[in-house]
C-alpha positions in Angstrom: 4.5 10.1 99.4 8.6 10.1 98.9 10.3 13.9 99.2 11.4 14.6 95.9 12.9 17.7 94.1 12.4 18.6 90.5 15.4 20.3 88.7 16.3 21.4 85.0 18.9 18.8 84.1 22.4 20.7 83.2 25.0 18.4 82.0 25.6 15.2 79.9 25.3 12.7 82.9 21.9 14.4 83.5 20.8 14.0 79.8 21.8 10.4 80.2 19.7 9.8 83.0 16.7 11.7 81.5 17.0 9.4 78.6 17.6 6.1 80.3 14.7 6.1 82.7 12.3 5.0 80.5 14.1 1.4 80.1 13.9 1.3 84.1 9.8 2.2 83.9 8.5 0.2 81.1 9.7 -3.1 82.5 8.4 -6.1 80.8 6.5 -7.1 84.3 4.7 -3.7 84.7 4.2 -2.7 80.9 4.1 -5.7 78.8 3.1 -4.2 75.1 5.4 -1.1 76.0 8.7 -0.8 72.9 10.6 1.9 74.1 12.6 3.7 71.5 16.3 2.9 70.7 18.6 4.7 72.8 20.4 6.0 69.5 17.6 7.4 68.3 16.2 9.3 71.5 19.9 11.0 72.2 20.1 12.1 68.1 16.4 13.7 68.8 17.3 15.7 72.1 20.4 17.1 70.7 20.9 20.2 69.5 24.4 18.5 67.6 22.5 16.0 65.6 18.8 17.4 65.4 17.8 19.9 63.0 14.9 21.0 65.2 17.0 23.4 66.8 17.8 25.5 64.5 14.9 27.2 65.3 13.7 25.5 68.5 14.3 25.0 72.2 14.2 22.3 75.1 14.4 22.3 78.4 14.4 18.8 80.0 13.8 18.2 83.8 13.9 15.6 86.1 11.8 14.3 89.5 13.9 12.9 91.7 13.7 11.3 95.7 15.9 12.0 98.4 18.1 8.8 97.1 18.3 10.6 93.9 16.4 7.6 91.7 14.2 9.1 89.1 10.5 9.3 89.5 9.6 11.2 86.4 10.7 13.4 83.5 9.4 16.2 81.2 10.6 18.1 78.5 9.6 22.1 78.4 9.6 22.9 73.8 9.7 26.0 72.6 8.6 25.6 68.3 9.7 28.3 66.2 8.1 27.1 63.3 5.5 26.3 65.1 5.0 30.1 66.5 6.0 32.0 62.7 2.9 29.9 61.7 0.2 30.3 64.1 1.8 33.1 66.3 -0.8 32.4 69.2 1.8 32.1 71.8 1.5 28.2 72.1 4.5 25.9 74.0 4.6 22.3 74.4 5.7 19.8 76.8 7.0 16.1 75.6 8.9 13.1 76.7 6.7 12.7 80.0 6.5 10.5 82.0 5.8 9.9 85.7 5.7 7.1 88.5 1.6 6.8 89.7 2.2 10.0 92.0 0.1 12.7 90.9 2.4 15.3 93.0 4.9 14.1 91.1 3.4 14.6 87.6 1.8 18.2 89.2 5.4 19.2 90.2 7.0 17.9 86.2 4.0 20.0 84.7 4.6 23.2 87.0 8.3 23.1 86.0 7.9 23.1 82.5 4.6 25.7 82.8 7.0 28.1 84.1 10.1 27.5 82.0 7.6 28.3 78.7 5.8 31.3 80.8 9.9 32.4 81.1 9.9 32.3 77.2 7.2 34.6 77.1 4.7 31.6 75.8 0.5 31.8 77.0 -0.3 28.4 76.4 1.0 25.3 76.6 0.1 22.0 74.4 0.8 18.5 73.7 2.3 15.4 74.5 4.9 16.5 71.4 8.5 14.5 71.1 9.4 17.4 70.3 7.1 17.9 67.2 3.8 17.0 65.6 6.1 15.6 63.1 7.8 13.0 65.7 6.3 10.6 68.3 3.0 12.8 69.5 0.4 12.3 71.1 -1.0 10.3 74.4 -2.4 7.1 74.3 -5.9 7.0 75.9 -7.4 4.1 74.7 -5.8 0.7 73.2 -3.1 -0.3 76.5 -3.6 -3.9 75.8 -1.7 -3.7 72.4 1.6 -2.4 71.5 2.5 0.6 69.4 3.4 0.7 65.5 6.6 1.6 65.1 7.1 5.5 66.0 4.2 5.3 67.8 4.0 6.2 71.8 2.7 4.3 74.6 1.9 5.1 77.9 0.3 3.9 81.2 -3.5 4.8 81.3 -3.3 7.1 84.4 -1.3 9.9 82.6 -5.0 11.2 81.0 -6.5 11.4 84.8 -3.2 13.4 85.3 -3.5 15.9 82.7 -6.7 16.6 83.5 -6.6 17.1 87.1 -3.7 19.7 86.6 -6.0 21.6 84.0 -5.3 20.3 80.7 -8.4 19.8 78.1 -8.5 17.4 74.9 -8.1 19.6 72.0 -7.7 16.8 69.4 -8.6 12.8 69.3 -6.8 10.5 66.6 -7.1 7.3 65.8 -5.1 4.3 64.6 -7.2 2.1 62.4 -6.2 -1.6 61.4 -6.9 -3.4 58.2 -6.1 -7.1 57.9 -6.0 -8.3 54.4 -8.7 -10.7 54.9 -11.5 -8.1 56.2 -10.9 -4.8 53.5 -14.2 -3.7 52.6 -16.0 -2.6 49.5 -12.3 -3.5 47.7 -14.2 -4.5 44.3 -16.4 -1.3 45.0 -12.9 0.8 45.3 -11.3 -0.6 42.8 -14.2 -0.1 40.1 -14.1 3.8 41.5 -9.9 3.7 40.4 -11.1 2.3 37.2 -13.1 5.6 36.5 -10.3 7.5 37.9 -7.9 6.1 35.6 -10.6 7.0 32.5 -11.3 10.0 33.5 -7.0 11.1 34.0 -6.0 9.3 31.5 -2.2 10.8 32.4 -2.3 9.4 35.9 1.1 6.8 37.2 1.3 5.1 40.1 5.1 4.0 40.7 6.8 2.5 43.7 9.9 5.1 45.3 12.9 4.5 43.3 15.8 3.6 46.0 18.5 4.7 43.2 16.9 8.0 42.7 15.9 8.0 46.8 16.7 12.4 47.4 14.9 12.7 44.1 11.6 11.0 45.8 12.4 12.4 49.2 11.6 15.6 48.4 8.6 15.5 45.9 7.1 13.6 49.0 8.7 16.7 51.1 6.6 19.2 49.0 3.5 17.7 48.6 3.6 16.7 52.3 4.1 20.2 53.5 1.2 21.6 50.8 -1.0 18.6 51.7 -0.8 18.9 55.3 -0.6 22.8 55.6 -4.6 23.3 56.4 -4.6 20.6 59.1 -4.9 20.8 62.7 -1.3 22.1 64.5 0.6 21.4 61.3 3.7 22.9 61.3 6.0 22.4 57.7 9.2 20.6 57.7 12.3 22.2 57.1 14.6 21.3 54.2 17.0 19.9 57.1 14.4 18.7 59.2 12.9 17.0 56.1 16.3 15.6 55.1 17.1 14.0 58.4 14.1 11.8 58.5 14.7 11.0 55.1 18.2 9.7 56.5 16.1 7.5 59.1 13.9 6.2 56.6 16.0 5.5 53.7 17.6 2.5 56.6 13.8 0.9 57.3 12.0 2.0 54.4 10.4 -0.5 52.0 10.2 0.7 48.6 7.4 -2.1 47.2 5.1 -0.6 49.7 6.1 3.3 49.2 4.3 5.0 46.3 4.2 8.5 44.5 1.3 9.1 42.0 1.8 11.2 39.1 -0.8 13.4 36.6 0.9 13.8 33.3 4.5 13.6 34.7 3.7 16.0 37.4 3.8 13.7 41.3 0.3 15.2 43.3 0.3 12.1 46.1 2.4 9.7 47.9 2.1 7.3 50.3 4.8 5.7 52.7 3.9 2.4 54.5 7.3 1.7 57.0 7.1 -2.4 58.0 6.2 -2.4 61.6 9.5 -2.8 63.2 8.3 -2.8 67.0 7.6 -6.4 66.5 10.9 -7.3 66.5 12.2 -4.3 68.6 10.3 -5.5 71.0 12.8 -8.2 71.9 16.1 -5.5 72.2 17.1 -4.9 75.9 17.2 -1.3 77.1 17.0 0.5 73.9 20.1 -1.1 72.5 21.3 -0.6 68.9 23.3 -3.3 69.0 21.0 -6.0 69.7 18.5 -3.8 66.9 20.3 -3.9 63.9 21.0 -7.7 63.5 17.3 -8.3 64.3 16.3 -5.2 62.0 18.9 -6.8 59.1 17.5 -9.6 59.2 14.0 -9.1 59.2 13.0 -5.7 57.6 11.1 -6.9 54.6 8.3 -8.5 55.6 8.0 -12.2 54.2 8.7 -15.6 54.4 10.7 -16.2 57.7 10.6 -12.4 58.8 9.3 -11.8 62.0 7.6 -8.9 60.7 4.3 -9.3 59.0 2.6 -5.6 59.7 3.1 -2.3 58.4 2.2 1.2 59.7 1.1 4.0 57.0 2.7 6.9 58.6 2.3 9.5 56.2 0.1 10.1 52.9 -0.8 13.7 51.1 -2.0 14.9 47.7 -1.3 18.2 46.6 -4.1 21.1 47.0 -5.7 21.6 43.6 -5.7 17.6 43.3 -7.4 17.3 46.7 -11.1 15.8 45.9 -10.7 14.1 43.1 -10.3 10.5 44.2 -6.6 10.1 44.4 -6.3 9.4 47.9 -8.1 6.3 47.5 -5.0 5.4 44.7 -2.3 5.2 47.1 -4.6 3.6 49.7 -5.5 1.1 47.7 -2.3 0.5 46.6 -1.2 -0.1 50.3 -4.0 -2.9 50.8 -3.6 -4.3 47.1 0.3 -4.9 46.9 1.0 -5.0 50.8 -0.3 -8.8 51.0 2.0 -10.0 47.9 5.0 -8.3 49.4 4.4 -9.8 53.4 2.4 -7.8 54.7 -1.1 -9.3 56.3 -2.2 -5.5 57.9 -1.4 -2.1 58.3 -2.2 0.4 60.6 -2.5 3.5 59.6 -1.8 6.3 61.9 -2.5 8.2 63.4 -6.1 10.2 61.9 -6.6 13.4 62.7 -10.4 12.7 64.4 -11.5 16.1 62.2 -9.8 14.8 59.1 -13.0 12.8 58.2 -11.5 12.3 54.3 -9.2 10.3 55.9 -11.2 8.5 58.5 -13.6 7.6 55.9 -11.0 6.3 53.5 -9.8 4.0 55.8 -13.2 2.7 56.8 -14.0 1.8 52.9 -10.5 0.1 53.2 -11.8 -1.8 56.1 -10.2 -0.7 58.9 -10.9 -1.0 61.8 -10.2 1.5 65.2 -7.6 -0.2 67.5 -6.7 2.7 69.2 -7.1 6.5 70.2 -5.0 8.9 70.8 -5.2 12.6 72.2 -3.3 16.2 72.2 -4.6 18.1 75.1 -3.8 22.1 76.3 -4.0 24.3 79.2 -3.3 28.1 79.4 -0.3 29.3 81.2 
C-alpha cells in the first residue's frame, strides 16, 4: 500500500486538481461506459461565485494523495441548510467521491469528511450527494455494463463494499427504468384510462413548454415540483435562485416537444421534462472539454434524423397535492411515450425512482419499462 496524506484543499490550483482527477480515473481502458461531466459544469457547481447552493450551504473538498503528490482519491464534506431548516435531524453529506481500489484510502477520504461535519456540529452523515438531492446523487450499485443518462453518476462497483465496511447502511434504493417504443405495455389499456380522464375533467390541457414564454414555464414547473416532491424521501425544495440556475442549464439542452405542463381549467397541476440523452454524444469529448461539447451538442440535440442522439432521460415529473390520485400522472407519462417516438426518440429512461415511491414505479411498469439499473443513498452516524 503507497504512503499517502489526506488534506483539505485550500487554493484554486487545489480545486483544479480536485476537479480534474476524474478525467485521469475514468479512462476509456479501465471504465469504458463511464461520461464524466464537463469540466464547465463541475467548477460552476463547486463554487460558491457561480452556485447558488451556497447561499445557504457549505463544502469542504479534500484530497488523497502519495508521497509523489499524484491523486488517489477525493471527497467532498456538505453542509445543507435547506436541507437542516427542513428536517433538523442533524444530517451532513459527503459527495464527489471517488477513490483508487485502496480501501485505506477511501477509509482515510471518509474519516476526513466525518470529522469536518462532526466540526459543524452535524450527528449524521448521508449520501453520495453532488452537492444535493437535486444534482447528480446517488451511487450506482447495479447496471456497470451500461453508461449513465445524462446527469446521471457512475461509478466502479467496489465503492458499495467500501461504504459498507467503513459503516455506512443503504437507507434508500432507486431505480432507472427503460422503455423502448416498441415494448410499452398496456398503451391501448392507458390510453382508454386518459380517455376517461379527459371525460371526467373536462377542463384538462396538455401543452408542450413554450420556449418564448420559457421563465413563465420555469417556475409553474418550480412550484408544483417543490409541492409535489415535498413528502418524499430527503426532499429538500429549490430555492428561487437555485431553481433559476438550473433553469439556465436547461433552457441550453432542453427539448420543448418532449417537455409538457398539464392544466385543470387554466390552473397547471403537472409537468413533465424529458432532456435528450446527451451522454451519447458526450461520450466522445476528451477530458471534460466544452469545447469539443458544444459543436457536438449543436449539432445533435434534437433527437432525429442524422442526430446521434436517439434516447431521452425523464428527469423530473410532479403534480400538485390536491391533484395527486386522480390519474394525471399517467397524462404526462403518456405523453413522454406517445410523442417521444414522432419527435426521435426510440426510449427514455426515467430516473431515477424513489424505490418507496411505488406510484411511480408502477407507472412506469404500465409504460413498459423496464429496470436497467439501481442506485442507492446510504448513511452512517457520526
Amino acid at each position: 500500500m503507497p504512503n499517502f496524506t489526506v488534506r483539505p484543499i485550500s487554493s484554486k490550483r487545489d480545486m483544479n486538481r480536485f476537479i480534474d482527477f476524474v478525467y485521469d480515473f475514468y479512462n476509456e481502458k479501465d471504465y469504458p461506459y463511464a461520461v464524466p461531466p464537463l469540466r464547465m459544469d463541475q467548477a460552476e457547481t463547486l463554487s460558491p461565485k457561480k452556485n447558488p447552493f451556497f447561499e445557504h450551504g457549505k463544502v469542504q473538498c479534500f484530497l488523497a494523495e502519495d508521497a509523489s503528490g499524484n491523486i488517489l482519491g477525493r471527497i467532498a464534506a456538505i453542509v445543507n441548510g435547506s436541507y437542516l431548516a427542513k428536517y433538523q435531524d442533524g444530517s451532513g453529506f459527503f459527495g464527489f467521491f471517488e477513490s483508487v481500489e485502496i480501501y485505506d484510502v477511501a477509509e482515510a477520504l471518509f474519516k476526513a469528511a466525518e470529522e469536518w461535519l462532526r466540526a459543524q456540529g452535524l450527528t449524521k452523515m448521508g449520501g453520495p450527494l453532488n452537492p444535493t438531492i437535486n444534482d447528480t446523487a446517488g451511487l450506482l450499485v447495479d447496471g456497470f455494463d451500461r453508461r449513465p443518462s445524462v446527469m446521471m453518476p457512475y461509478n466502479p462497483p467496489y465503492y458499495e463494499g467500501f461504504l459498507k465496511q467503513y459503516g455506512f447502511e443503504r437507507v434508500m434504493t432507486m431505480w432507472a427504468y427503460y422503455i423502448h417504443h416498441k415494448y410499452r405495455a398496456n398503451f391501448e389499456k392507458l390510453e382508454r384510462m386518459i380517455g376517461l380522464l379527459y371525460k371526467r375533467y373536462p377542463g384538462l390541457k396538455l401543452r408542450k413548454l413554450d420556449m418564448k414564454n420559457f421563465d413563465r414555464d420555469a417556475q409553474i414547473i418550480k412550484d408544483i415540483y417543490n409541492e409535489a416532491w415535498s413528502n418524499n424521501w430527503g426532499s429538500v425544495p429549490m430555492t428561487d435562485h437555485e431553481f433559476k440556475h438550473l433553469a439556465g442549464f436547461l433552457k441550453m439542452i432542453v427539448d420543448p416537444r418532449v417537455v409538457f405542463i398539464l392544466e385543470l381549467d387554466g390552473e397547471p397541476v403537472a409537468f413533465s421534462i424529458t432532456l435528450p440523452d446527451l451522454n451519447q454524444v458526450l461520450r466522445y469529448v476528451k477530458r471534460g472539454s466544452v469545447l469539443q461539447a458544444l459543436p457536438l451538442i449543436l449539432r445533435n440535440r434534437r433527437p432525429g434524423k442524422g442526430s446521434m442522439i436517439h434516447d431521452g432521460r425523464t428527469l423530473l415529473m410532479g403534480v400538485r397535492l390536491k391533484h395527486q390520485g386522480k390519474g394525471f400522472d399517467a397524462i404526462v407519462n403518456h405523453a413522454i411515450v406517445k410523442y417521444g417516438p414522432e419527435n426521435g426518440y426510440v426510449g427514455s429512461e426515467m430516473s431515477w425512482l424513489l424505490d418507496a415511491n411505488k406510484p411511480m414505479v408502477n407507472a412506469a411498469i404500465n409504460l413498459g419499462g423496464v429496470k436497467d439499473k439501481e442506485y442507492a443513498m446510504f448513511e452512517k452516524a457520526l
